[in-house]
C-alpha positions as CSV (number, residue, x, y, z in Angstrom):
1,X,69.5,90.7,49.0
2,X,71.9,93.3,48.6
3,X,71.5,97.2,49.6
4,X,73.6,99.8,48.7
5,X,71.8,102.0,51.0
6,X,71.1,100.9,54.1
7,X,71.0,104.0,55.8
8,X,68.1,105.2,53.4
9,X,66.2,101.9,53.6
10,X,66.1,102.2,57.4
11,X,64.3,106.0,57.2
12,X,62.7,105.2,54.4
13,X,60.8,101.8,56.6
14,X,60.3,104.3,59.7
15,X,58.6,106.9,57.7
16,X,56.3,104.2,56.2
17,X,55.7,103.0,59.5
18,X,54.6,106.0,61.2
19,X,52.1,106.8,58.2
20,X,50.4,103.9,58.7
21,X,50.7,104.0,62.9
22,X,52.4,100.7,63.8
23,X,53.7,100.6,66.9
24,X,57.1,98.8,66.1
25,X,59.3,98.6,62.5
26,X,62.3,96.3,61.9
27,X,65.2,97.8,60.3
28,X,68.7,95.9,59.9
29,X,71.4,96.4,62.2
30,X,74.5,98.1,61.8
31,X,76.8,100.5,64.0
32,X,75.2,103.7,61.8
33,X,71.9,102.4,62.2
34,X,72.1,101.5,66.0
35,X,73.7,105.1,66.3
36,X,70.6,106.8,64.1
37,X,67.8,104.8,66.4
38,X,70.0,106.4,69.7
39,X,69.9,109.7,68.5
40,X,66.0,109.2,67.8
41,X,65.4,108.2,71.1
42,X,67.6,110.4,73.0
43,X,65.6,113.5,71.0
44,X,62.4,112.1,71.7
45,X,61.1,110.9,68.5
46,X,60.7,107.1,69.1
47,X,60.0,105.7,73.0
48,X,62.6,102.8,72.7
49,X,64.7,99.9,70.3
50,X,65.8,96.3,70.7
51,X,68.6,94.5,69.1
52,X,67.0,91.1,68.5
53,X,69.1,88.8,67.1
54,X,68.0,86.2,64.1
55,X,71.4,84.0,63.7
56,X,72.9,86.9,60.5
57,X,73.3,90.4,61.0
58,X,70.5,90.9,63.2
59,X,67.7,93.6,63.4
60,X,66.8,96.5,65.5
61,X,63.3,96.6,66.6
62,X,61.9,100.5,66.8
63,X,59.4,100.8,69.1
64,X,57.3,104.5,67.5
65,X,56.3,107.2,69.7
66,X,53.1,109.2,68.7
67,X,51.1,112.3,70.4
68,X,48.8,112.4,73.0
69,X,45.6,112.1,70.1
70,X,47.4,109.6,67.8
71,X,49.6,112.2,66.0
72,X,52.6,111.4,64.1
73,X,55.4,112.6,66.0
74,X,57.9,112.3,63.0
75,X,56.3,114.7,60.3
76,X,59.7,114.3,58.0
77,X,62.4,112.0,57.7
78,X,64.6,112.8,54.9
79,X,68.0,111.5,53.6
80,X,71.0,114.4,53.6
81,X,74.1,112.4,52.6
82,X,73.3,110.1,49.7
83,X,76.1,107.2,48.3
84,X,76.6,109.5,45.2
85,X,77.1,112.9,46.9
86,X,78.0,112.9,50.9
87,X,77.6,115.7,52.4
88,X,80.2,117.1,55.4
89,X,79.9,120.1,57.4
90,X,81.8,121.4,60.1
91,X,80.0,122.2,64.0
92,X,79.3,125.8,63.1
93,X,77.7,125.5,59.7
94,X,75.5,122.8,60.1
95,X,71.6,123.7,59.2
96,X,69.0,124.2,62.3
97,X,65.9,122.8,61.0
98,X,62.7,124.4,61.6
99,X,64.8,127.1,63.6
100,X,65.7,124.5,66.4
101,X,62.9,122.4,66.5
102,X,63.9,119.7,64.3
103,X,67.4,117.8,64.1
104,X,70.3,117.0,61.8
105,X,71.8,113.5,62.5
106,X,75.6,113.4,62.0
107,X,78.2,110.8,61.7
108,X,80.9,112.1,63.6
109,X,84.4,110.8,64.6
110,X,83.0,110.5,67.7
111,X,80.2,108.3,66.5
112,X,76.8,109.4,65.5
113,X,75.4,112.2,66.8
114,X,72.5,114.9,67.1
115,X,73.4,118.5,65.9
116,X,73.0,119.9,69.3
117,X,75.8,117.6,70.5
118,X,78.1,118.5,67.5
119,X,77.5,122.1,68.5
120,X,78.4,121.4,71.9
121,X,81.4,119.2,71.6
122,X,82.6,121.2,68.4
123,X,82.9,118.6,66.0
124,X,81.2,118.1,62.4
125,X,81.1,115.0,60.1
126,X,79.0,113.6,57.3
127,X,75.5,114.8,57.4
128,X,73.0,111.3,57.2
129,X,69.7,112.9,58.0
130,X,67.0,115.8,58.7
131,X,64.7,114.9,61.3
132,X,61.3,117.6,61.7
């Protein structure tokens, strides 16, 4: 089976996920995708991942993080940056979603990152995803 998105198939099976409260989704491994489920767990939006390894490219096992009453902590999960139209920004013009509350995921030079970090070590890249 062949993707041509990978990136978009990984948000697209955590979103699912989280709408129907498992506690764990398997995504495929990659560098980008490794990077993405950091940056969701350095921000607080999933508790934890595993690299488990099935003898091909392997998968990464998200482990979901909801709220204290069962609420879903990640309300939106979008796709910035598609195959057909990427989309770059520099450090100071990337978008604050929900004025700061939410985050923009960005492939950097200096691997994937969170805006916060971009903003703080001044560098911009592709823009992969909105996070709320």
């Amino acid at each position: 089976m062949s993707l041509s998105d990978p990136i978009a198939d990984m948000l697209t099976r955590i979103r699912n996920a989280a709408q129907n409260k498992s506690k764990t989704v398997t995504v495929l491994n990659s560098k980008v995708n490794r990077g993405i489920a950091e940056v969701l767990q350095k921000e607080g939006y999933v508790t934890g991942f595993d690299v488990v390894e099935d003898g091909r490219q392997g998968l990464i096992r998200v482990h979901l993080k909801y709220g204290p009453r069962g609420e879903v902590i990640l309300s939106r999960l979008d796709r910035v940056s598609k195959p057909g139209c990427r989309v770059y920004r520099g450090f100071d013009d990337l978008p604050r979603p929900l004025q700061g509350l939410g985050i923009m995921i960005v492939s950097t030079s200096r691997g994937v990152m969170s805006d916060r970090a971009c903003r703080e070590g001044k560098v911009g890249g592709e823009v992969l995803c909105r996070v709320e």
